[in-house]
C-alpha positions in Angstrom: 24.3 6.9 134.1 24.2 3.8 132.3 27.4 4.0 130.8 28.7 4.1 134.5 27.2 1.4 135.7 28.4 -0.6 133.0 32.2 0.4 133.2 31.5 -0.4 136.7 30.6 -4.1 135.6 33.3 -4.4 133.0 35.8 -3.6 135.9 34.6 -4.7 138.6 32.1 -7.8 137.8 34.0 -10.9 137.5 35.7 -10.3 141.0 32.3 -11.7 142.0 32.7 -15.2 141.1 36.0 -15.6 142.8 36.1 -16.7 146.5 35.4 -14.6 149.0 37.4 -11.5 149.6 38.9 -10.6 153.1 40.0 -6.6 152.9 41.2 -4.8 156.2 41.0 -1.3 156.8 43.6 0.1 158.7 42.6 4.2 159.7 42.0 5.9 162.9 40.1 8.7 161.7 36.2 7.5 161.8 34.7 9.7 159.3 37.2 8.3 156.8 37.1 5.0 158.0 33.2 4.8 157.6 33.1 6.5 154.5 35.8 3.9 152.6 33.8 1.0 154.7 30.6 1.6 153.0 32.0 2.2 149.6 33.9 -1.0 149.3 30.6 -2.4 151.1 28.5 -1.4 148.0 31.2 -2.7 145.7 32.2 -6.2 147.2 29.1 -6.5 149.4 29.8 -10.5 149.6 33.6 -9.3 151.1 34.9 -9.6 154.7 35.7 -6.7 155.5 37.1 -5.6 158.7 39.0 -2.7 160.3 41.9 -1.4 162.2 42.6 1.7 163.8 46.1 1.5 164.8 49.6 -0.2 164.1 49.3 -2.8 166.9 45.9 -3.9 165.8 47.2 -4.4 162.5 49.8 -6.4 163.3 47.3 -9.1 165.6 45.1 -9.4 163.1 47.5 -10.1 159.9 49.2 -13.0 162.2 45.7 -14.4 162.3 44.0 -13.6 158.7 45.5 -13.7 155.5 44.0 -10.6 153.4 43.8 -10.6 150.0 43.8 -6.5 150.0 45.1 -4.4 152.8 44.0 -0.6 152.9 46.3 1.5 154.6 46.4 5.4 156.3 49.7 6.4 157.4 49.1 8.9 159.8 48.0 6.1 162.5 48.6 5.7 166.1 50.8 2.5 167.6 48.3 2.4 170.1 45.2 3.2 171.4 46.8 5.6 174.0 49.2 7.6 171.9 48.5 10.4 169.1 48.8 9.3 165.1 51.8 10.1 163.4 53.1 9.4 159.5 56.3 7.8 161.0 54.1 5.3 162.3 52.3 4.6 159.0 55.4 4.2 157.1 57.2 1.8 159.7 53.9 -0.2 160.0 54.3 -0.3 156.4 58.2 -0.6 155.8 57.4 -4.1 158.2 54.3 -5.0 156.5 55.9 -5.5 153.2 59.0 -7.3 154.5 56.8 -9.6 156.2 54.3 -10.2 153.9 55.6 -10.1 150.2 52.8 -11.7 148.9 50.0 -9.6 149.8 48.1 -6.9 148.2 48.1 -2.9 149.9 46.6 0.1 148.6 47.8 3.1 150.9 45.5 5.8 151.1 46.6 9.1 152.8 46.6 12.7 152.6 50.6 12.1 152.9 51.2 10.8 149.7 54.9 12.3 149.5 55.6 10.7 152.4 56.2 7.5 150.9 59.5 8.6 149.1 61.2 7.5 152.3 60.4 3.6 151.2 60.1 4.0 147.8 62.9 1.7 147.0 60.7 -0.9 149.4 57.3 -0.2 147.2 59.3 -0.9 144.0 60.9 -4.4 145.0 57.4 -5.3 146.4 56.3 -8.5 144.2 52.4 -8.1 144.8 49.8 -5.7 144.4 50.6 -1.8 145.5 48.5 1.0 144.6 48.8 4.7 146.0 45.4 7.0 146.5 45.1 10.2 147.7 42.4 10.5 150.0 41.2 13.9 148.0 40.5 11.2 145.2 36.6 10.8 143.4 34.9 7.1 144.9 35.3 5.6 141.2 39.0 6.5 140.7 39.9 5.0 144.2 37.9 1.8 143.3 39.9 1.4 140.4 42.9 1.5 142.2 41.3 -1.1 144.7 40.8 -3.3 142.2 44.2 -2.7 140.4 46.0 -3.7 143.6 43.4 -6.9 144.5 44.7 -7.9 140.9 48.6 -7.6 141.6 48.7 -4.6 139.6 50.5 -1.1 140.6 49.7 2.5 140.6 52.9 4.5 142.4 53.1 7.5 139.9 52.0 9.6 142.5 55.8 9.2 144.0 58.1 8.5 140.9 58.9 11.7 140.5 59.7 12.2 143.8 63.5 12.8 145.2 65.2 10.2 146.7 67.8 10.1 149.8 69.7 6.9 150.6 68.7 5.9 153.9 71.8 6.5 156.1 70.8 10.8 154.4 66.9 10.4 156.0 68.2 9.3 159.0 70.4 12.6 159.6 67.0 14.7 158.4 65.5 12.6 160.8 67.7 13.1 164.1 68.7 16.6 163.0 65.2 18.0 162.6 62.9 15.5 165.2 65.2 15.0 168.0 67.2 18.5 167.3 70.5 16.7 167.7 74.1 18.5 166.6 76.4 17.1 163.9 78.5 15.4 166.4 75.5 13.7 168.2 74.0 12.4 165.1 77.9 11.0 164.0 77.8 9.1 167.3 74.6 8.2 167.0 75.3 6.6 163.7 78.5 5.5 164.5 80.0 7.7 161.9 82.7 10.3 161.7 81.7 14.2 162.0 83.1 14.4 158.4 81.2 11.9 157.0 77.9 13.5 158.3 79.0 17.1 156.7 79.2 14.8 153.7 75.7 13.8 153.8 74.2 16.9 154.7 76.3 18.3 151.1 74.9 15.5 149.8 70.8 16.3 151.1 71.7 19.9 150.3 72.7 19.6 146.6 69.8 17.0 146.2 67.4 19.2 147.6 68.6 22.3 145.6 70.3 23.9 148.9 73.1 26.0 147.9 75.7 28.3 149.9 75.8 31.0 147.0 71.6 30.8 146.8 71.4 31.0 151.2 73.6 34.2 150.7 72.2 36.2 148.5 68.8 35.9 150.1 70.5 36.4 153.6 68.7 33.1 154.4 69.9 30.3 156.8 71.2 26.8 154.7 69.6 24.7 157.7 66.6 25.9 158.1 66.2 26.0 153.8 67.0 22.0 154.5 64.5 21.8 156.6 61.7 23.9 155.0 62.5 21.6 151.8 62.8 18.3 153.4 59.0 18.6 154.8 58.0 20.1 151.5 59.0 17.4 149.5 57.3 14.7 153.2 61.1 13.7 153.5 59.7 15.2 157.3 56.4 15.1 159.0 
């Protein structure tokens, strides 16, 4: 036990003598959000720490505060009203980081795949960024807090993730959440019908999707798309 609490000085002791840190807490589910409150409570117990349970409170309290650590769920509501959804984590976040480059997040979430959608954001990010599965033991997180408070990063949990440019996610997106047809989605995008059958040859072979595979098992190439887009949280 010793030996614990003395790794636990060696890492975290000297953040101590700095000034005084502001953390926010952004999570709508209250068990969670207590239980990360009073462990960062017993490690920074001189720390401001407040909290936010959805996107818009987020948002008025950055433009008033500048945090040196933001915490981050992704499965958040926008509002107080409406139900929490990953979408809404990971646009909070794809604005966030645009917005503030400076600033230090650690996301926490059971939707850790998720984040392949902006992983290409997450790399170019010039600050701290650390990734923690909400499955992880208190001392591992806190390591990861304390990575991210220094400017550090921990995104392992995603590099081996697949990738889709953008303009690809999108057709996943309005394909399989608003259950529009090829030639909806190419007007949508302002793109041809061709180029859309592109893309999805492109998600397919990306995804390991292929005609000759779909045939032998007598199984549909769409539905496989789908099945492995939210497998790999391409999808909620």
């Amino acid at each position: 036990m010793a030996v614990v609490k003395l790794e636990k000085h060696k890492i975290y002791g000297h953040l101590a003598v700095k000034k005084k840190l502001d953390i926010l807490v952004v999570d709508d589910h209250q068990l969670i959000l207590t239980g990360t409150l009073d462990i960062l409570i017993r490690q920074h117990p001189e720390a401001n720490i407040l909290k936010a349970q959805t996107a818009k409170e987020t948002l008025t309290l950055l433009q008033s505060q500048a945090f040196d650590l933001i915490i981050l769920d992704l499965s958040i509501p926008h509002d107080q009203e409406q139900i929490a959804e990953i979408d809404t984590g990971i646009k909070l976040l794809q604005t966030l980081l645009k917005e503030y480059p400076d600033r230090n997040f650690m996301v926490q979430t059971s939707y850790v795949k998720a984040l392949i959608r902006i992983k290409h954001e997450i790399d170019n990010h010039l600050a701290g960024f650390a990734i923690a599965d909400k499955g992880l033991p208190e001392m591992e997180m806190l390591m990861r807090v304390n990575l991210a408070l220094q400017g550090g990063t921990h995104t392992k949990d995603i590099k081996t993730g697949i990738e889709l440019k953008p303009e690809w996610l999108e057709v996943l997106r309005l394909a399989f959440e608003e259950s529009l047809t090829d030639k909806a989605i190419a007007d949508r995008m302002y793109k041809s019908e061709r180029a859309v059958r592109t893309y999805w040859t492109k998600i397919q072979d990306v995804l390991g999707v292929y005609p000759e595979d779909c045939k032998e098992s007598g199984k549909n190439m769409r539905i496989q798309t789908e099945i492995r887009s939210r497998e790999e949280g391409l999808l909620d």
